[in-house]
MIVEX-735090 format. One record per residue (C-alpha): x, y, z; residue number from 1. Coordinates in steps of 0.5 Angstrom, whole numbers, plus 500, padded with zeros to 3 digits. Each point is the difference from the previous one (the first is absolute). Layout:
xx:yy:zz:num
X:Y:Z:NUM
...
//
This chain:
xx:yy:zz:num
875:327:780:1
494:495:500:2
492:504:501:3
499:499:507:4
494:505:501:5
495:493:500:6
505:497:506:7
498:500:507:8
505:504:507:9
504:493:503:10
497:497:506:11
504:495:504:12
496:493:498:13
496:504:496:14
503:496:494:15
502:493:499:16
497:493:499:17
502:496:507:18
500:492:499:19
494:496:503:20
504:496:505:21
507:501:502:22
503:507:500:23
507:503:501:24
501:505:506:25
500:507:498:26
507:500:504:27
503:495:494:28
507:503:497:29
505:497:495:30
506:497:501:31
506:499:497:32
500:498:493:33
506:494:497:34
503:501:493:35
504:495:497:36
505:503:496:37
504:497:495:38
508:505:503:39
498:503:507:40
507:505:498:41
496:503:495:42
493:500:504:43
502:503:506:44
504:506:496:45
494:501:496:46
495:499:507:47
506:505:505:48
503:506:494:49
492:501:496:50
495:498:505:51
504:501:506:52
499:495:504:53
504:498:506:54
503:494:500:55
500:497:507:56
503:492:499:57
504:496:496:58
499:492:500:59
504:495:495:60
496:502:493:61
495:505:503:62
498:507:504:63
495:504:504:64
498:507:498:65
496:505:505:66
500:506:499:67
503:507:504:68
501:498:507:69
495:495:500:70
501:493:503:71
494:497:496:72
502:496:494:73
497:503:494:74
503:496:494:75
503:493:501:76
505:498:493:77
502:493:498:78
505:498:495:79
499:494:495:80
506:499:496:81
498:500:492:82
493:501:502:83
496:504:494:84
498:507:500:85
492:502:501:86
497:500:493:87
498:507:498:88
493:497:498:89
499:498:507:90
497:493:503:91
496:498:506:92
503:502:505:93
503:507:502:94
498:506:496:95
503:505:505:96
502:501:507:97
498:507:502:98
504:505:506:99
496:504:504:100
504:507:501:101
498:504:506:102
499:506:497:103
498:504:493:104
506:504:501:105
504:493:500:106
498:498:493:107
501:507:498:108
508:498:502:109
500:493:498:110
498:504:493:111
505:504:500:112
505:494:502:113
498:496:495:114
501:506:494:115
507:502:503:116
502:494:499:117
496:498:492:118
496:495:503:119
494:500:496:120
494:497:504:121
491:500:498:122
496:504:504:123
493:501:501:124
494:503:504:125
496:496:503:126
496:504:504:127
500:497:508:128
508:501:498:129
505:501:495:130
506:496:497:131
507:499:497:132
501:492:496:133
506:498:499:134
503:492:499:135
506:498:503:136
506:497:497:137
496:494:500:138
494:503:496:139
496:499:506:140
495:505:502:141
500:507:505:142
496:504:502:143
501:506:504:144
495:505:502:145
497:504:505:146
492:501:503:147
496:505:499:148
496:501:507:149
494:496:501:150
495:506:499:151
503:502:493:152
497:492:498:153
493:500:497:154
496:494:499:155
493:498:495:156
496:496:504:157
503:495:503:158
507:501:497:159
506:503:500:160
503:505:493:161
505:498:498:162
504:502:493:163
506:500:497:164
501:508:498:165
506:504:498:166
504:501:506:167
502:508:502:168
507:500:500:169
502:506:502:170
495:500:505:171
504:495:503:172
506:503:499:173
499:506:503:174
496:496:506:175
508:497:501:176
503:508:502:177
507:501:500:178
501:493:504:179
504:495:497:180
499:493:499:181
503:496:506:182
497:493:499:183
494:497:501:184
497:503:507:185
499:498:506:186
493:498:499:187
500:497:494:188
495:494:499:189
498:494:496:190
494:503:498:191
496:496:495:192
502:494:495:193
497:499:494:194
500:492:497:195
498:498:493:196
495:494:500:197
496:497:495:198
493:500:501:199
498:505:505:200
494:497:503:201
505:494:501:202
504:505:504:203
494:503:505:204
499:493:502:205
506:500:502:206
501:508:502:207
494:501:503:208
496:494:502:209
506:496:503:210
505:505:502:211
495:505:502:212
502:507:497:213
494:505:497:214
499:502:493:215
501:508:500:216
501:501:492:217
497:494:495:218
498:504:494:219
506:502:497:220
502:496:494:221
503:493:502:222
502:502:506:223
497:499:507:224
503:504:506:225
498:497:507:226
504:503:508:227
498:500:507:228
498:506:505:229
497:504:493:230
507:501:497:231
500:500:492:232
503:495:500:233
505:495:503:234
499:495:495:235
498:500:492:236
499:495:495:237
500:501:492:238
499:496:494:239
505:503:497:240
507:495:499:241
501:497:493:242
503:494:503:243
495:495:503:244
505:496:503:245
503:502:507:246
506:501:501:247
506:494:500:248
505:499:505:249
506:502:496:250
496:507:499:251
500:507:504:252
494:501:504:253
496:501:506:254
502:494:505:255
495:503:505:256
496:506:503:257
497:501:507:258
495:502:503:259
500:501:509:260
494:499:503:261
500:504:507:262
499:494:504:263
501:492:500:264
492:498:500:265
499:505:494:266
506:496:496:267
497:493:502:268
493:502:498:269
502:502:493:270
503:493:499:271
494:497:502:272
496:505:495:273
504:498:494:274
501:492:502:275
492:501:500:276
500:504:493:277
504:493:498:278
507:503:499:279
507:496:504:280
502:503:506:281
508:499:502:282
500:502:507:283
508:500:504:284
502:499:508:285
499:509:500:286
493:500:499:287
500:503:492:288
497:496:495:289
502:501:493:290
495:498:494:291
501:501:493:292
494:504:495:293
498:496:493:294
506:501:497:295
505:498:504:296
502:508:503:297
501:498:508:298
497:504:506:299
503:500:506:300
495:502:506:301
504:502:507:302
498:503:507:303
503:508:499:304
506:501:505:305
504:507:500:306
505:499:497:307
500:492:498:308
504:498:494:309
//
């Protein structure tokens, strides 16, 4: 594990770079993600049997997934027909979506799921939480993990610590008890997702000068992680993809990713935040807005509603 011996006991707002002007609500959460795919068939077998999601819709060429008994959809699925897979190296764009489990003991049975069933997956722990990977048939990338509690995170001076240790599975293991897995829970979020761009100071003006999120973790290698509300992280950025250009329409990609605002004025201020910042705003009858990052990777920006599609 890493030395810590130098870092200081978390404090809420103890931590973080906020932006100069225009700043998200701690009460901002993610909503669904929109995959393009290049078989739902496949995908939604992938998605249902080994990560277990619920699925709640079925439409001409695509679905929406939720889990356990929750009406909130988690991951929308597109089809393309003959479009290409993700290359393995990665391009601007998605480098995974990340599934937010209740509990510890839910990742200690998603484990086990995943070895009773001889699916291989990475895994690391990232000190604040701890983390399976896994790539979908299409080659995009998953994470699924579990948060530490708040009072384990330390920080060095305005930052948070974060690393990529060895993750204790048979710690995991023995958090999951006798109870087997049965999906994903009720409970189960978006947690974070996690973009390749190309140039990460590019990237913070668009993040976090325009959209309005805070730096929390900024000196790990080519990396930028940035949340709202002091969680670790709810967006992160890396230099890291061996394509420099995005992906094309006849590709599998991220076709969008949500973030709810608690209230219509909070949506309409961070429009006007990145308009001032020099970015194009799409807005539509409902009051969202889309706009795209420098790389072409869309955001849709939307009121938070229970239970809303």
């Amino acid at each position: 594990m890493t030395d810590t011996r130098h870092a200081m006991d978390v404090a809420i707002g103890s931590y973080g770079i906020a932006p100069e002007g225009h700043r998200l609500p701690a009460e901002t959460r993610l909503g669904p993600v929109r995959l393009q795919v290049t078989d739902v068939e496949r995908s939604l077998d992938y998605y249902q049997e080994v990560l277990g999601f619920r699925l709640a819709h079925r439409e001409d060429g695509g679905a929406t997934l939720t889990a356990g008994q929750d009406a909130r959809p988690l991951v929308k699925l597109r089809q393309r027909t003959g479009a290409a897979s993700a290359p393995a190296g990665g391009r601007p764009g998605l480098y995974h979506f990340a599934i937010l489990l209740p509990t510890r003991g839910d990742l200690g049975r998603f484990l086990r799921h995943l070895a009773e069933r001889g699916k291989q997956a990475g895994a690391a722990d990232h000190l604040v939480s701890e983390a399976a990977y896994l790539r979908d048939p299409d080659g995009l990338g998953i994470e699924v993990y579990a948060d530490r509690p708040r009072s384990a995170w330390k920080t060095k001076g305005r930052e948070l610590v974060m690393e990529t240790d060895p993750l204790d599975v048979g710690s995991l293991l023995h958090s999951a008890g006798d109870s087997p897995w049965d999906g994903m829970p009720s409970g189960t979020k978006i947690g974070h997702v996690h973009l390749h761009v190309g140039d990460l100071q590019r990237a913070a003006k668009f993040y976090h000068r325009g959209l309005g999120l805070d730096k929390v973790v900024w000196s790990y290698p080519g990396a930028l992680f940035l949340s709202t509300g002091g969680y670790h992280h709810h967006l992160a950025l890396n230099t890291w993809a061996a394509e420099a250009m995005p992906a094309g329409d006849d590709e599998a990609k991220l076709l969008e990713w949500t973030l709810e605002l608690p209230d219509v004025q909070s949506v309409a201020a961070t429009a006007e935040s990145l308009e001032a910042a020099g970015y194009s705003v799409e807005r539509d009858a409902a009051g969202d807005f889309s706009s795209r990052d420098p790389w072409g990777t869309p955001l849709r920006v939307r009121m938070k509603q229970s239970g809303r599609g």
